[in-house]
C-alpha positions in Angstrom: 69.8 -124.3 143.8 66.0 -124.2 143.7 63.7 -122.1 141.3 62.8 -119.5 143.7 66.8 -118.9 144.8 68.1 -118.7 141.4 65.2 -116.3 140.4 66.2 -113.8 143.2 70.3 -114.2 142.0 69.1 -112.8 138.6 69.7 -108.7 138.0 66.5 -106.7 137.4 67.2 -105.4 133.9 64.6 -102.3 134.2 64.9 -99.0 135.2 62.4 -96.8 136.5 61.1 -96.5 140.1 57.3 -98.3 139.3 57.6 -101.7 138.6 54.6 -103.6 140.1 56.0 -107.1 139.6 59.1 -108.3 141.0 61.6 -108.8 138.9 62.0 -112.5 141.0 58.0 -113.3 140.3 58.7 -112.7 136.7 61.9 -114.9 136.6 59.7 -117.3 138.9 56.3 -118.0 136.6 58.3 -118.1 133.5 60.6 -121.0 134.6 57.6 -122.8 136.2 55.6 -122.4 132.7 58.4 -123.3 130.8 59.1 -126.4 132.6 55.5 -127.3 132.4 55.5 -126.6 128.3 54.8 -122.9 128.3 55.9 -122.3 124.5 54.8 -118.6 124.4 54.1 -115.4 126.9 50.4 -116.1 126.1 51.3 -119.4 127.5 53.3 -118.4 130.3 50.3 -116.2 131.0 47.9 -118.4 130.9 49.8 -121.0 132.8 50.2 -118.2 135.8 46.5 -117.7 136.4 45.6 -121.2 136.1 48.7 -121.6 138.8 48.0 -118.3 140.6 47.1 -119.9 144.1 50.5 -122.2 144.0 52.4 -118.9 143.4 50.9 -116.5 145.8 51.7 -118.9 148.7 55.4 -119.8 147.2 56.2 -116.1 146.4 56.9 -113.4 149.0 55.3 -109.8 147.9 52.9 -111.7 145.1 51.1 -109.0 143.4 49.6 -110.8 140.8 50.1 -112.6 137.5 51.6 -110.5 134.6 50.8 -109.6 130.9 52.1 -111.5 128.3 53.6 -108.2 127.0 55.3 -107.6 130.3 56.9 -111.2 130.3 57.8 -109.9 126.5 58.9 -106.5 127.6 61.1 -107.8 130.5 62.7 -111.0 128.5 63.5 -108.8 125.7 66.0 -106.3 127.8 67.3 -108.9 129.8 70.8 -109.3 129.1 71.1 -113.3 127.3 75.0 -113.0 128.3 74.4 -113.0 132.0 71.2 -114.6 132.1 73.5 -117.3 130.6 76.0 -117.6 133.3 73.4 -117.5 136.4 71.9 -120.0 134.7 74.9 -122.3 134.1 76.1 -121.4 137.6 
């Protein structure tokens, strides 16, 4: 399974009907950056723009490259036990 497949198995943890980043372009950077050595959301921000032309051709819908709180916001209700099992799967 690549990246971009196991980013759009994952369940979109918020609620709400505005959400301007996919749940799947969230997933997406973060697993790039991380791979790359991304140690915090600054990081992971930082990595994005510097990457943003790689992911708006790779990513369907790209709206841009979010916060470092939004990465925060969006890990941080993600459920760990599910996360987990996609993961292992």
């Amino acid at each position: 399974m690549d990246l971009l497949s196991f980013s759009a198995s994952l369940t979109d943890p918020r609620s709400g009907h505005y959400k301007m980043y996919s749940s799947k372009s969230i997933f997406y950077i973060a697993l790039c950056a991380i791979i790359c050595g991304a140690e915090s959301w600054y990081d992971v921000q930082e990595f994005g723009h510097y990457k943003e032309e790689f992911f708006r051709s790779s990513l369907p819908g790209f709206t841009g490259i979010p916060s470092h709180d939004t990465f925060n916001r969006f890990f941080s209700i993600l459920d760990p036990v599910s996360f987990e099992q996609v993961f292992r799967d």
